[in-house]
N, C-alpha and C positions, 0 to 999 in steps of 0.2 A: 580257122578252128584250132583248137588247143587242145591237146589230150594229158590227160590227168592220170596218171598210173601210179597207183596205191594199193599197197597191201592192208592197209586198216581205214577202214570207210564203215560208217553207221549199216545197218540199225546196232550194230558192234556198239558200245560203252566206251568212253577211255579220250583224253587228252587229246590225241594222235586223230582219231575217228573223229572229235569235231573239227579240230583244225583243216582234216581236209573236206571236212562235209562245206566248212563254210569257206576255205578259201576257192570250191566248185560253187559254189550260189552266187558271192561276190562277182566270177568273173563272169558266170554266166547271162550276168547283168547287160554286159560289154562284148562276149564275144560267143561264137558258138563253142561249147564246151563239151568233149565225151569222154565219160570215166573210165575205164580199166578196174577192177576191183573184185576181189574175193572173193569168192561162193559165201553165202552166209545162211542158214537157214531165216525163214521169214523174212526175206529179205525182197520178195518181189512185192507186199505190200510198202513196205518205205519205198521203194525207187519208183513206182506209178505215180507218186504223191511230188517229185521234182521234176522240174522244166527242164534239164537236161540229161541226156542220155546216160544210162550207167552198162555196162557192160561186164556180166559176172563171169568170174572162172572158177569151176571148181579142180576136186582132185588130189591125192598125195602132195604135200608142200612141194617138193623137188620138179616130182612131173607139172605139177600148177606154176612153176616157174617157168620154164620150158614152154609148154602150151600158150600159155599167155603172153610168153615176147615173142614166138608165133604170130596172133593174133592181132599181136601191135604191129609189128612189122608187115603182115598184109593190109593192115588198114594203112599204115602208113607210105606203103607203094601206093594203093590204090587212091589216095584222097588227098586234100592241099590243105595242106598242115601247117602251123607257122612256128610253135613248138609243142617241145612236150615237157610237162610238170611232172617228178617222182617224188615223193614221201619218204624215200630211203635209195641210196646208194645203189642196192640189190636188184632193188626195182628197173634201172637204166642198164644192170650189165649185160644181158643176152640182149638187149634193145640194137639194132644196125640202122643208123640212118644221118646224112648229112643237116636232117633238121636244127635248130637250133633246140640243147637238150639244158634244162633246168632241176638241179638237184636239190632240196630240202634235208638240211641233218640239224638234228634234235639234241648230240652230245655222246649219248648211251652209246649208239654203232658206230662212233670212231674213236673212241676211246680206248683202242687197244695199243701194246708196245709197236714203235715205229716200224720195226723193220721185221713185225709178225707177217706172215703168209696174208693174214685176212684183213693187213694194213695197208700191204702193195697192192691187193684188190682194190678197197675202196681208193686211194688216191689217184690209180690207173680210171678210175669209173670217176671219178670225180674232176680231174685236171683234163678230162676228156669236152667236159662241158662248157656252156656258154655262161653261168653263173651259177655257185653253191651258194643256197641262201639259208644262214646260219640264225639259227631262234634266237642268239644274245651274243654277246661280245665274249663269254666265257667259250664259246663252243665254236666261234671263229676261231678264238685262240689254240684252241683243241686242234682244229683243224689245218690252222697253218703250221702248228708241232708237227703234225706227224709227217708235213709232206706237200699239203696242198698250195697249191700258186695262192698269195697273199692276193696279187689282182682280181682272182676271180671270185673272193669272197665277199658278200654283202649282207651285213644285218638288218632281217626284219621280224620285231616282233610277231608271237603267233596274234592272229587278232582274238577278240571276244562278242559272242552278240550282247544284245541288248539286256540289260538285268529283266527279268521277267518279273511281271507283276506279282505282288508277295498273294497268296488265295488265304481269306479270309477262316476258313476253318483252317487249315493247317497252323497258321499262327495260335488260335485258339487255342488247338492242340496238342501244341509246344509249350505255353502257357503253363496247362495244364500238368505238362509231363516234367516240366523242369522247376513249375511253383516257384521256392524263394531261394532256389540255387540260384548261388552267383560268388564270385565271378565266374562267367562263362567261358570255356577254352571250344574250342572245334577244331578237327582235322579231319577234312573230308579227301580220301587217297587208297591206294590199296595197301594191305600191309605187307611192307617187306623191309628191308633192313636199311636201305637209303631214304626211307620217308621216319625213322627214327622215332617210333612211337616210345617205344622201348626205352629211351632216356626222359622223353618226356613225362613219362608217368613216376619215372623217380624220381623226376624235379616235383609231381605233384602230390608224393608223400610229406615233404616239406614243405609247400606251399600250401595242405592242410591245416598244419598247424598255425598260420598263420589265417588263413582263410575258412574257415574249419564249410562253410554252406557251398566251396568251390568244386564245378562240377567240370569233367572233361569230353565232350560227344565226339565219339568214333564213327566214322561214318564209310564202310567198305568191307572190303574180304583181300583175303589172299595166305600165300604160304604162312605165314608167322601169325594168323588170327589165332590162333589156340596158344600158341608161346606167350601173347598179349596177354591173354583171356589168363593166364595161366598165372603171370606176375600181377596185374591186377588183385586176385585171391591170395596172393600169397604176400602182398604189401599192404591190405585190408584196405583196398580203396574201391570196394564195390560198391558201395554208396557216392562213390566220388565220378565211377566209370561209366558211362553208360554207350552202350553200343548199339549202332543201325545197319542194317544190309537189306538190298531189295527193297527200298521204299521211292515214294512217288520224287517227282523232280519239284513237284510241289512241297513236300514236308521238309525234303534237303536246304531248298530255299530256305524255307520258312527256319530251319536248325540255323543256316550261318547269320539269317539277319536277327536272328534271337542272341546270337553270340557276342560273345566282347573281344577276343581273340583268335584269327586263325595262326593255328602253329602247326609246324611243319618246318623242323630243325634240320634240313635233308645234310644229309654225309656221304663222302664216295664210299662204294663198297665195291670193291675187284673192278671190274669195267663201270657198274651200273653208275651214271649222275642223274642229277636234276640238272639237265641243260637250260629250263626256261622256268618252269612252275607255273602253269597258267591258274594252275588253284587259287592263288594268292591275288590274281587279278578278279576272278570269279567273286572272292569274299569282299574284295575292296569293292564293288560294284553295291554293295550292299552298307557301304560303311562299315566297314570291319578291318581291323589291319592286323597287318602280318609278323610272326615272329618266324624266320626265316632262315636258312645255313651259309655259312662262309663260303663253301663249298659247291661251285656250280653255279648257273647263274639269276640266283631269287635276285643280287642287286640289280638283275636290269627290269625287276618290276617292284621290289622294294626300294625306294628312298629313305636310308636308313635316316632314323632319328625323327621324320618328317611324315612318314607313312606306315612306317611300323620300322622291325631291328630288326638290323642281321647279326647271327651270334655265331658262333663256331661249335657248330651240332656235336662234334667230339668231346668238349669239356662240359659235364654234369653242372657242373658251380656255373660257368657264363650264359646256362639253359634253365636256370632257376633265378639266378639274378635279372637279366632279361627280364625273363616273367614278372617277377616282381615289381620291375621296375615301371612295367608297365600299366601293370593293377593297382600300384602305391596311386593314390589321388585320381583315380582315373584317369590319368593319362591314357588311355585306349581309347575316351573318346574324341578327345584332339585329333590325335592321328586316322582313326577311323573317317573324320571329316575330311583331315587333307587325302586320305584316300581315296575316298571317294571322288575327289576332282581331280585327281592325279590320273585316273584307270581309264577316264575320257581318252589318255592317246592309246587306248590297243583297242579302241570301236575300229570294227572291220570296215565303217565307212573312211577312217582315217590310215586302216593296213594296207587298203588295198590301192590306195594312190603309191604307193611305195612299190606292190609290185609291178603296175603301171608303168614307174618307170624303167624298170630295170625290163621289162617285157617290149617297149617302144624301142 
């Protein structure tokens, strides 16, 4: 048996929350599996609906910390274990056990100065284990900067499921909502300052004037939604903007395969990166390619020039030319094609031979 200890696990939203929903389904293929995972409200109708066991904790963060490597460490006196899987750093450090322990980092939590207080934590919780497995080659790199054994590091992509069949009315109803808007942009993300909406739309004050029917779909919430909402009106591109929040997994679909470009120019902001971007594998699934940031690691799921570009999300002129350069002749649906055969290596049927090995 394997135990999986995660602080973000569905019916929770979010990048993070699939990756470890599906790399629990993948192995629970192969081995017996039981989660460790978050109090969540509504949360006992999704885990009746999996074949493997989920075990919730709730509670104040600090004491749910506490409690819960509690919890693991009784279960792992009591039971024959062969490792254990964490999500995050945090998640392994009250954990006590000779098992063999397995860490996942993402970029964003090790991203701090080397020789900060909550730098010597994780690389103490990390250089403690039997492999740290790093979302991309940029966030390896992360991590052997600040500290960590180069040997004990191995990249593997996050995986993705299967593109979902596109539902019939939804398409209609994008159709309908986007008529003879085109070109198409999409960023489907939450808003904050390293997913870089904020440039992009003033790359597409200028790509107006050339494009004057081009449309941009928002697709999310967070801190800087109203900051957005706010430059939008104020560079008169509300005929150009159009925003989504709270809609089905059906219509989202149905937005990116309607699209011609997903963008998402990510840039580091204080700690925050894009360690992996599995957004940009999700669109490419659909034939849709990516325009992407310098910054973090979209190259290890963009194929610049081939599957879409990577720009350097900080300069406004290399996030308008890009664009452009992609919409001149449509070029977006070349790339869109090599994408879509390209996205074939992060099917979870092909991630999870990788962790396989590293688990044998």
């Amino acid at each position: 048996m394997y135990l999986i200890v995660t602080r973000t696990f569905p019916p929770e939203l979010g990048g993070m929350q699939s990756l470890m929903w599906g790399l629990a389904k993948e192995m629970s293929k192969n081995f017996m599996v039981k989660v460790f995972a978050d109090y969540q409200e509504n949360h006992k109708e999704f885990d009746k609906k999996e074949n493997f066991s989920i075990e919730r904790v709730g509670g104040i963060k600090f004491l749910r910390k506490i409690r819960k490597a509690q919890l693991i460490n009784e279960f792992l006196t009591n039971n024959k274990i062969q490792g254990v899987i964490a999500d995050h750093w945090k998640s392994l450090e009250l954990i006590k056990t000779d098992k063999k322990k397995y860490c996942l980092i993402h970029g964003k939590e090790i991203n701090h100065p080397q020789r900060s207080s909550i730098s010597k934590r994780a690389i103490k919780v990390l250089n403690n284990t039997e492999k740290v497995i790093a979302n991309s080659e940029y966030t390896k790199n992360l991590a052997i900067n600040i500290g960590v054994s180069s040997e004990k590091v191995e990249v593997i992509n996050p995986g993705i499921d299967s593109a979902k069949e596109l539902n019939k009315k939804s398409l209609e109803k994008v159709e309908s909502l986007l008529k003879v808007k085109t070109p198409r942009l999409i960023t489907v993300s939450r808003f904050d300052k390293r997913k870089n909406h904020e440039k992009v739309i003033m790359a597409l004050r200028n790509l107006k004037q050339i494009y004057p029917n081009i449309v941009y779909i928002c697709i999310g919430y967070g801190d800087e939604e109203e900051k957005i909402k706010s430059l939008v009106e104020e560079l008169n591109l509300n005929a150009q903007v159009m925003f989504f929040k709270d809609i089905s997994d059906d219509l989202k679909n149905a937005l990116i395969a309607k699209s011609d470009i997903f963008v998402m120019p990510s840039i580091i902001y204080k700690t925050s990166v894009e360690g992996f971007g599995i957004a940009y594998a999700e669109a490419a699934q659909y034939g849709v390619p990516s325009l992407g940031g310098k910054d973090g690691g979209a190259s290890d799921v963009i194929d610049h020039n081939k599957t879409g570009l990577i720009c350097d999300g900080n300069n406004l002129e290399e996030i308008y030319s890009s664009l452009n350069s992609m919409i001149e002749n449509k070029k977006y649906f070349e790339l869109g094609q090599n994408a879509k055969k390209y996205v074939s290596k992060f099917s979870w049927e092909t991630i999870i031979i990788e962790y396989k090995k590293i688990l044998s």
